[in-house]
C-alpha positions as a Markdown table, in Angstrom:
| # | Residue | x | y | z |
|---|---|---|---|---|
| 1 | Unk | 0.0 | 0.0 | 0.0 |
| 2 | Unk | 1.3 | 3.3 | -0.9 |
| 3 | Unk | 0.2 | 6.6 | 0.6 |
| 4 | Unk | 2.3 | 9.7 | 0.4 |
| 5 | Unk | 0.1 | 11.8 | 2.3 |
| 6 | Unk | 2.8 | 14.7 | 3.3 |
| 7 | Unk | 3.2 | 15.4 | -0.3 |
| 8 | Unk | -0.7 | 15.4 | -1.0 |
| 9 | Unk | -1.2 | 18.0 | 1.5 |
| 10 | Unk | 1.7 | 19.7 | 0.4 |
| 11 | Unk | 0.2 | 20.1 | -2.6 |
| 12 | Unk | -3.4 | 21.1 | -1.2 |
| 13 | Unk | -3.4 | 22.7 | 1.5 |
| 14 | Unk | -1.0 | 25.9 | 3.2 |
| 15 | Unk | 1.0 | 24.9 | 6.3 |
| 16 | Unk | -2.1 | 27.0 | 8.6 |
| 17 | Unk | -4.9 | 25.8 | 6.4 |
| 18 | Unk | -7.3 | 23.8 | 8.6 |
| 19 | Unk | -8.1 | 20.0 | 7.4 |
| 20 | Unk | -11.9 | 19.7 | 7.3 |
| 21 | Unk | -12.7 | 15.6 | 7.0 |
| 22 | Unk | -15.8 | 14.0 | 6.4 |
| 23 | Unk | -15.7 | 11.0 | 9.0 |
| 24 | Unk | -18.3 | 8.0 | 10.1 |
| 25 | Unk | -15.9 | 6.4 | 12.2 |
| 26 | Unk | -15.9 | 3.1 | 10.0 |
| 27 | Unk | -12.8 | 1.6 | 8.9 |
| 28 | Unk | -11.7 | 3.7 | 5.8 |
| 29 | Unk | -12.3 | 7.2 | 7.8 |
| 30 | Unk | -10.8 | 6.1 | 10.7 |
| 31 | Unk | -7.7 | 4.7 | 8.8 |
| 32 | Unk | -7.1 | 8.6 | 7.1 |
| 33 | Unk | -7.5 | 10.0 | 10.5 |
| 34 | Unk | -4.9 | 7.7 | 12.0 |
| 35 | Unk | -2.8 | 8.6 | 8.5 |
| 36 | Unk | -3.3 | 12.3 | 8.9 |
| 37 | Unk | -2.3 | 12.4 | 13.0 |
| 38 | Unk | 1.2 | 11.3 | 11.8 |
| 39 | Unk | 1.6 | 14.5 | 9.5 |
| 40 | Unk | 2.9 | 17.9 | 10.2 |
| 41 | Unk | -0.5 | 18.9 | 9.8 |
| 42 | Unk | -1.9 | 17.0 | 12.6 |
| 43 | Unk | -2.8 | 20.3 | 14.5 |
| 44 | Unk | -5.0 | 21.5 | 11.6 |
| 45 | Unk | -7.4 | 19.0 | 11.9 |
| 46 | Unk | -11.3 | 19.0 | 12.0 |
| 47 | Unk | -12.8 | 15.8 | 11.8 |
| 48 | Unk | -16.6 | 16.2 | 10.8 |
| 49 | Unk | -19.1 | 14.0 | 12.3 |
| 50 | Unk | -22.8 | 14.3 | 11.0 |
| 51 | Unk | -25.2 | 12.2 | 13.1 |
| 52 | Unk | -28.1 | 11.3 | 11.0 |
| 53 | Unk | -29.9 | 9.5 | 14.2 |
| 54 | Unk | -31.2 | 6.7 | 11.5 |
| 55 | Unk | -29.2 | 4.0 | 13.5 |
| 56 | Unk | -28.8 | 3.2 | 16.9 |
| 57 | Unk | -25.3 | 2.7 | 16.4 |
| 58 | Unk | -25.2 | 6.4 | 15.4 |
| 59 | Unk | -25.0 | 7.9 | 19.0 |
| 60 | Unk | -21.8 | 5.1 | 19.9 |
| 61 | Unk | -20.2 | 6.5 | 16.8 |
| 62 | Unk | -20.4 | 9.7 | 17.8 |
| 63 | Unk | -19.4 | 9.2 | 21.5 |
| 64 | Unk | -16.7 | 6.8 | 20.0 |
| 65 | Unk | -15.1 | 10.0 | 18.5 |
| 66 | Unk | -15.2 | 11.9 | 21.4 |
| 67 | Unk | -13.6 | 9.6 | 23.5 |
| 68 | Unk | -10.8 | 9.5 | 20.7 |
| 69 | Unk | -10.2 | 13.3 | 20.2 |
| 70 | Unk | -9.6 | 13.6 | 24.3 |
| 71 | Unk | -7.0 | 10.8 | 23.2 |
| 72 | Unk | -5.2 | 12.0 | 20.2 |
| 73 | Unk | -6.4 | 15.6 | 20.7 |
| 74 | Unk | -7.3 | 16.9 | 17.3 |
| 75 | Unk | -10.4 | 19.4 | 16.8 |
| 76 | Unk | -14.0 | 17.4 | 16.2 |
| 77 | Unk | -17.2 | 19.2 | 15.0 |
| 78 | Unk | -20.6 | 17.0 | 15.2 |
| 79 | Unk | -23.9 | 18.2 | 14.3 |
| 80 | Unk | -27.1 | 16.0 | 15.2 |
| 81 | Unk | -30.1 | 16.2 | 12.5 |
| 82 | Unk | -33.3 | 13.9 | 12.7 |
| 83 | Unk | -33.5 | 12.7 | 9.4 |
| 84 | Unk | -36.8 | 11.1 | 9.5 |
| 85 | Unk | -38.7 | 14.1 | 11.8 |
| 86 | Unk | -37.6 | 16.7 | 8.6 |
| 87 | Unk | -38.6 | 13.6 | 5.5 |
| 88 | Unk | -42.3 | 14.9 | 5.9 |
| 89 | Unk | -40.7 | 18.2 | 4.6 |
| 90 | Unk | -38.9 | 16.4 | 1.8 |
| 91 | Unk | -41.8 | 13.8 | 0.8 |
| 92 | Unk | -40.4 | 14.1 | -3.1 |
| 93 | Unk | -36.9 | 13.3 | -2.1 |
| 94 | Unk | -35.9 | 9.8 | -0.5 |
| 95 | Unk | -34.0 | 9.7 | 2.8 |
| 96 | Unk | -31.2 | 8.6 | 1.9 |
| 97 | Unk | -30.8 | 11.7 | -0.5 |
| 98 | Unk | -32.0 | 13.8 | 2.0 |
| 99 | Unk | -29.5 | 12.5 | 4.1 |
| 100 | Unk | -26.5 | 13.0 | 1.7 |
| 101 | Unk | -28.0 | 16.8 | 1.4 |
| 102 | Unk | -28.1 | 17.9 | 4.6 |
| 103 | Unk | -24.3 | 16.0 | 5.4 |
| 104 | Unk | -23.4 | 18.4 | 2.8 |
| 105 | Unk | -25.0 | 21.3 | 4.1 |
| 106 | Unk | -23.2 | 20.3 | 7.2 |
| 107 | Unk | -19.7 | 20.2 | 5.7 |
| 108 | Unk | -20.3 | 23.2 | 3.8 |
| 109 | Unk | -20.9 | 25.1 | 7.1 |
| 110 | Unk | -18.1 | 23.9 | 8.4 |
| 111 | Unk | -15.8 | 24.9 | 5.8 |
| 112 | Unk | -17.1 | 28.5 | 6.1 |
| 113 | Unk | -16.7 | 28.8 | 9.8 |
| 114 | Unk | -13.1 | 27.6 | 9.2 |
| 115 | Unk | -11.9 | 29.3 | 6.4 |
| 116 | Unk | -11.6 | 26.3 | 4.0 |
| 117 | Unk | -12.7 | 25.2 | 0.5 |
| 118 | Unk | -12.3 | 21.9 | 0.5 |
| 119 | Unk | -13.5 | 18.7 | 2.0 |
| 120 | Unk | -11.0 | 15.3 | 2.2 |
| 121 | Unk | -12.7 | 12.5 | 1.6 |
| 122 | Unk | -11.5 | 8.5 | 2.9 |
| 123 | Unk | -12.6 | 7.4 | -0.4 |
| 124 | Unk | -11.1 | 4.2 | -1.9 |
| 125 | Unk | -10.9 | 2.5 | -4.4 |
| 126 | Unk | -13.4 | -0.1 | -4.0 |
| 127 | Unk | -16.1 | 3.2 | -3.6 |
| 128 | Unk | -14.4 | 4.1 | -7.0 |
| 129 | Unk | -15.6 | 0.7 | -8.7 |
| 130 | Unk | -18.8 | 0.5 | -6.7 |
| 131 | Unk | -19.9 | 3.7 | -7.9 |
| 132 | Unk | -18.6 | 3.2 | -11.4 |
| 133 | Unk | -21.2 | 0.0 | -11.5 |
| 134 | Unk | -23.8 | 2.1 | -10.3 |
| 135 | Unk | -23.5 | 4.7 | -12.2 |
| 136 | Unk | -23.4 | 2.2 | -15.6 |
| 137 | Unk | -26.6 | 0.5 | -14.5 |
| 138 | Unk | -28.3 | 4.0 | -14.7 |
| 139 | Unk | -26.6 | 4.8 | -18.2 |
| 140 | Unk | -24.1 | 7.8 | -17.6 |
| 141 | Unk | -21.5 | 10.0 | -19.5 |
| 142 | Unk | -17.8 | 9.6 | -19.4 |
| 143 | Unk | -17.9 | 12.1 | -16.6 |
| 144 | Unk | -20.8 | 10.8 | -14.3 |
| 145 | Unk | -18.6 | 7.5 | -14.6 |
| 146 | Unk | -15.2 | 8.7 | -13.7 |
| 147 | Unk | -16.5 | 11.4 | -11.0 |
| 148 | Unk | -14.5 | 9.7 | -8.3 |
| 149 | Unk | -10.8 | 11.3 | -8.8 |
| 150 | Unk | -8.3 | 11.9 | -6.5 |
| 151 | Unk | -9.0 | 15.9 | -6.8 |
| 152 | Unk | -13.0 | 16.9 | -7.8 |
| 153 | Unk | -13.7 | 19.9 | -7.4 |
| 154 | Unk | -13.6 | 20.9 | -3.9 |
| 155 | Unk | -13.2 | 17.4 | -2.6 |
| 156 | Unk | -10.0 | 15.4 | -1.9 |
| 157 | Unk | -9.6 | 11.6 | -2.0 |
| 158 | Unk | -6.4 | 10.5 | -1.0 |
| 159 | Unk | -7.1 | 7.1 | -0.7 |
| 160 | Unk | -8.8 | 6.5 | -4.0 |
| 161 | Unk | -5.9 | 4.0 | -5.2 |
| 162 | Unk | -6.2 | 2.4 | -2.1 |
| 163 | Unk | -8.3 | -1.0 | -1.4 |
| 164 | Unk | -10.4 | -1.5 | 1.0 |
| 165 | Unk | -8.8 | -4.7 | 2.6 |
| 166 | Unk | -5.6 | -3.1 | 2.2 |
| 167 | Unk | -6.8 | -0.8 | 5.1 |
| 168 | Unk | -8.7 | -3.0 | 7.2 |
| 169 | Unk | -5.8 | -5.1 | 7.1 |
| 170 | Unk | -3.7 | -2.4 | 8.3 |
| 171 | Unk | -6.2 | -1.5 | 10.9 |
| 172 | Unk | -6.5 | -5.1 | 12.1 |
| 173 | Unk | -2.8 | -5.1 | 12.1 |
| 174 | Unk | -2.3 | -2.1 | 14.2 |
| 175 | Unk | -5.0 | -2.6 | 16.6 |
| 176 | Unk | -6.8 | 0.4 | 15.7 |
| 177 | Unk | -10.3 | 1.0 | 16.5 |
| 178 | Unk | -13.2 | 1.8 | 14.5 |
| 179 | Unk | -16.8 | 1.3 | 14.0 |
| 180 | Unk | -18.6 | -1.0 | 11.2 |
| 181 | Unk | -21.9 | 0.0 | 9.7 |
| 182 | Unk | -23.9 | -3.1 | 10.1 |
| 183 | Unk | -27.0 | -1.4 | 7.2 |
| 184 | Unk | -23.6 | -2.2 | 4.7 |
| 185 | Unk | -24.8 | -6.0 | 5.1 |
| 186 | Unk | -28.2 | -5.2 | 4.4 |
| 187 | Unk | -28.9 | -6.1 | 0.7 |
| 188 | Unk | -32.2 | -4.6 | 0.8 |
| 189 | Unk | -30.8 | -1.6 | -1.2 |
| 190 | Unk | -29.2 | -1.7 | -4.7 |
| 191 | Unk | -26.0 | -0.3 | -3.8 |
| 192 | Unk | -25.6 | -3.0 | -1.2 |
| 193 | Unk | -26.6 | -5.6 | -3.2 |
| 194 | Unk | -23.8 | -4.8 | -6.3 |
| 195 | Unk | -21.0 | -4.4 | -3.8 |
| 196 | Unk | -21.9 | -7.5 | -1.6 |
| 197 | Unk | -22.9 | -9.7 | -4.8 |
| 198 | Unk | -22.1 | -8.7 | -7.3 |
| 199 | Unk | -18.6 | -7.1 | -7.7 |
| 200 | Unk | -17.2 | -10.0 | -6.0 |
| 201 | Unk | -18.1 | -12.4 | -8.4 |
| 202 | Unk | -15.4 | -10.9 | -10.5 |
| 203 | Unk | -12.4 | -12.2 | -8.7 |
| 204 | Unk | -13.5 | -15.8 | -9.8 |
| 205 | Unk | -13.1 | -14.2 | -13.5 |
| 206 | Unk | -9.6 | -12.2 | -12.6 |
| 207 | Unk | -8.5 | -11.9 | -8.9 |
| 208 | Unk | -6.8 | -8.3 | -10.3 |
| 209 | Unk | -10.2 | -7.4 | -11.5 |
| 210 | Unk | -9.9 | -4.2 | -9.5 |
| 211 | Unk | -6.4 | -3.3 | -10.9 |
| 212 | Unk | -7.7 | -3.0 | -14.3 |
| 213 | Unk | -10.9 | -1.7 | -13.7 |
| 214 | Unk | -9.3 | 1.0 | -12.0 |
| 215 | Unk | -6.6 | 1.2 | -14.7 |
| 216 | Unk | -10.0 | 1.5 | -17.1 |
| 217 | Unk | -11.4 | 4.7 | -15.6 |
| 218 | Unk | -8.0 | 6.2 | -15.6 |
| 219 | Unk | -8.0 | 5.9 | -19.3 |
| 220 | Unk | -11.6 | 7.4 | -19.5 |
| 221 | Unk | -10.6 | 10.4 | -17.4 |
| 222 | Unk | -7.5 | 11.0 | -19.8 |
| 223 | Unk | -10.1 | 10.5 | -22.9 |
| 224 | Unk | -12.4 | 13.1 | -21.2 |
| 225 | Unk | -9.3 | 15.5 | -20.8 |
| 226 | Unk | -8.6 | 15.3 | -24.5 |
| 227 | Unk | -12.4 | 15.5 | -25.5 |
| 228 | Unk | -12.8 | 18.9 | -23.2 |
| 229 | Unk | -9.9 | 20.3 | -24.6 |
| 230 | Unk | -11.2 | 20.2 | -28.1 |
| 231 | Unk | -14.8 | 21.4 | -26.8 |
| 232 | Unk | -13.3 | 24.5 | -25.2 |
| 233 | Unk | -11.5 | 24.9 | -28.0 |
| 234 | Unk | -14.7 | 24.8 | -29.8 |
| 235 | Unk | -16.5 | 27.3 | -27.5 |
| 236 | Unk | -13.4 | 29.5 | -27.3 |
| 237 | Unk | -14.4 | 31.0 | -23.7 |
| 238 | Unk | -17.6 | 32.1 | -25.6 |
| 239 | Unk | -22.0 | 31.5 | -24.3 |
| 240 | Unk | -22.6 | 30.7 | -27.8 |
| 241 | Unk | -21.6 | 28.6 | -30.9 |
| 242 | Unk | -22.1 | 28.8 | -34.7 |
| 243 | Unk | -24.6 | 25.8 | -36.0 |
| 244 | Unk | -23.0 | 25.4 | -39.0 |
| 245 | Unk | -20.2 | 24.8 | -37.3 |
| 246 | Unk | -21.3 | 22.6 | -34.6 |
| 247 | Unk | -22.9 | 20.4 | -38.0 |
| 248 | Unk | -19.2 | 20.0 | -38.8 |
| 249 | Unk | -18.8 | 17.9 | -36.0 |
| 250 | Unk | -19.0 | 14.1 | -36.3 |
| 251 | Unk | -22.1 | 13.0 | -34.2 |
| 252 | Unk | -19.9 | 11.9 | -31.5 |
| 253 | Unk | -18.5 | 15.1 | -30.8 |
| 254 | Unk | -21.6 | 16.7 | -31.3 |
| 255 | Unk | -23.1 | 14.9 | -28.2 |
| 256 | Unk | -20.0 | 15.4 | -26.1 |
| 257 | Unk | -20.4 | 19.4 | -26.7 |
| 258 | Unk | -24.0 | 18.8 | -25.6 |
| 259 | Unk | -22.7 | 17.2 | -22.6 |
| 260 | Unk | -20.1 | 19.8 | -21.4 |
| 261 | Unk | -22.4 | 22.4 | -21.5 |
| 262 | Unk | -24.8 | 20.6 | -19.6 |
| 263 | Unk | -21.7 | 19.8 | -17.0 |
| 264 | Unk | -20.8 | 23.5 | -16.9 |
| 265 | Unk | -24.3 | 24.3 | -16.3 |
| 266 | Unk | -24.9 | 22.0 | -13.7 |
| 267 | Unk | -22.2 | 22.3 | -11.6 |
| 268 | Unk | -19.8 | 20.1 | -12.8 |
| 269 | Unk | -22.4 | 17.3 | -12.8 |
| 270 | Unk | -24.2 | 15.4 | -16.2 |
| 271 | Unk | -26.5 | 13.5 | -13.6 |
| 272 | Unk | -30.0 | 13.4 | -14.8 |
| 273 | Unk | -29.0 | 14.2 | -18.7 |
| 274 | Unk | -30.1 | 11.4 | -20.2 |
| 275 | Unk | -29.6 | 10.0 | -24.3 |
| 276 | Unk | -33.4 | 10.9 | -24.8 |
| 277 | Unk | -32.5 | 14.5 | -23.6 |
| 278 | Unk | -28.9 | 14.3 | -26.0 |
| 279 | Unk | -31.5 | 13.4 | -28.9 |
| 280 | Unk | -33.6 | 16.3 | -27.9 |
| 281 | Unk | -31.6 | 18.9 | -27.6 |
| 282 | Unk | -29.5 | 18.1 | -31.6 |
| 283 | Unk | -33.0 | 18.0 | -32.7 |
| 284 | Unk | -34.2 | 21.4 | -31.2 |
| 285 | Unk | -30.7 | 23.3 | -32.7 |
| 286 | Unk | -31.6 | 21.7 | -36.3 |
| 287 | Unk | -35.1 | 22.9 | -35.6 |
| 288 | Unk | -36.5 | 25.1 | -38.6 |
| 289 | Unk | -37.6 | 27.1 | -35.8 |
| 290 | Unk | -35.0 | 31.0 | -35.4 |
| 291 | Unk | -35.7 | 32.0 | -32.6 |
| 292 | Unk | -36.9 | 29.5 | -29.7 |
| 293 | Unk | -35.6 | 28.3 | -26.1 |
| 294 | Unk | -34.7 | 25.0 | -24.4 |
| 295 | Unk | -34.4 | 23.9 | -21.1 |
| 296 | Unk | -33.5 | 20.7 | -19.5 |
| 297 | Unk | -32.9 | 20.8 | -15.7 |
| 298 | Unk | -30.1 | 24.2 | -15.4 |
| 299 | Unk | -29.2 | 24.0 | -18.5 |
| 300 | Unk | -31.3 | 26.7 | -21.1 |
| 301 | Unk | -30.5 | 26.9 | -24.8 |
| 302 | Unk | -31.9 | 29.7 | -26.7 |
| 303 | Unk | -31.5 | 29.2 | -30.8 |
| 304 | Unk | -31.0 | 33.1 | -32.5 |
| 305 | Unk | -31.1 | 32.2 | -36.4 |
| 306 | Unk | -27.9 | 30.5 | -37.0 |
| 307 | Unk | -26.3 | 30.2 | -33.0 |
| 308 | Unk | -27.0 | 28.7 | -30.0 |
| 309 | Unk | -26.5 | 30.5 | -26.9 |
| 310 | Unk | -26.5 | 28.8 | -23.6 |
């Protein structure tokens, strides 16, 4: 297992720069907090704790940390939220969404009150092929299927190259604590049903299944570097693009131009863009139609005679 973790937050962070990290106390967390006590940066940081009070286990988890930072003394920041008393607020959104949300909301806040922009993730790479699956079931673009990188946007994953039983075996090792979510053997829920399941069934096919896999999605986020490069190149830092020009395109490109606006438009995200709304949108800027509008989720097209500005 390699982790170079005084160079990654060499690279990240300033020397005074607080550390703000998303933990649940379970193994992979727990194993970058352990990691990150050994740095220079040790005093800088603020491990987050968001108690969703959806499992009983939830309150132990949070004393559990508690316990710990009187230990080790770094800074700890929990905030307790009642999922299910706010759902009747949310009745469109599932709980485990609204869950996700409002652990966002959290982090954000956090971030502000400390002066930071970025959130560190224990992300490994077994999330990165879990979520890579999921995302393939649900039909995706090249950047909905790669979105777990080492740097996204504001959030930091160290320990995406990492595998998971690389660290538990390092825990184990070490006799480090930590908590285990026991919902993660429920297979009541899709996501727990692919990584308990399914995705192990692929070591029977090639025991360095995740190797190449991973190797895989590095090749799509180098593919997706070279496609935006010719996109912005094709915008040229401009809201607007020439149809006749945009017909020049092969079709490929044509939907991956499609695409990137919709990314940019939706903060960095093509979630919900699906190939019905791809097919849509080429249709509406070949429309006979001048002077017309388009939207699909934040993303609004407006056709002037022979542009399309966005």
């Amino acid at each position: 297992m390699e982790l170079d973790l005084e160079n990654f937050l060499n690279k990240y962070y300033k020397k005074d720069e607080k550390i703000i990290l998303a933990c649940s106390t379970w193994p992979d967390s727990m194993f970058l907090l352990y990691e990150l006590l050994k740095t220079s940066y040790k005093e800088n940081i603020v491990a987050c704790y968001f108690n969703h009070k959806l499992r009983i286990e939830s309150d132990e988890e949070e004393l559990f940390l508690e316990d710990l930072w009187k230990k080790l003394w770094f800074q700890v920041e929990i905030w307790v939220w009642d999922i299910n008393k706010i759902k009747t607020l949310y009745p469109s959104i599932s709980i485990e969404e609204l869950a996700r949300q409002k652990r966002y909301q959290f982090f954000k806040a956090i971030c502000e009150i400390h002066s930071s922009n970025k959130i560190i993730t224990a992300h490994h790479l077994d999330d990165k092929i879990e979520t890579f699956f999921f995302n393939l079931l649900r039909w995706s673009k090249l950047s909905w299927l790669i979105n777990m990188k080492k740097d996204s946007w504001n959030i930091l994953r160290p320990l995406i190259e990492i595998k998971k039983d690389e660290i538990l075996k390092y825990l184990d090792e070490n006799n480090l604590e930590y908590k285990i979510d026991k919902t993660n053997n429920e297979n009541i829920y899709s996501r727990n049903f692919l990584r308990n399941k399914i995705i192990p069934e692929f070591f029977y096919i090639n025991s360095n299944f995740k190797e190449n896999i991973n190797n895989t999605l590095n090749y799509f986020d180098e593919l997706k570097t070279h496609l935006d490069k010719e996109i912005t190149h094709f915008l040229d830092e401009k809201n607007y693009f020439d149809i006749d020009d945009f017909n020049n395109k092969s079709p490929f490109l044509q939907k991956e131009i499609i695409r990137y606006i919709y990314y940019i438009s939706n903060c960095n995200s093509t979630i919900w863009l699906s190939e019905a709304n791809i097919l849509e949108i080429l249709k509406f800027i070949n429309w006979k139609n001048n002077k017309t509008i388009k939207e699909i989720k934040n993303l609004k097209m407006k056709k002037y005679w022979k542009k399309i500005y966005f």
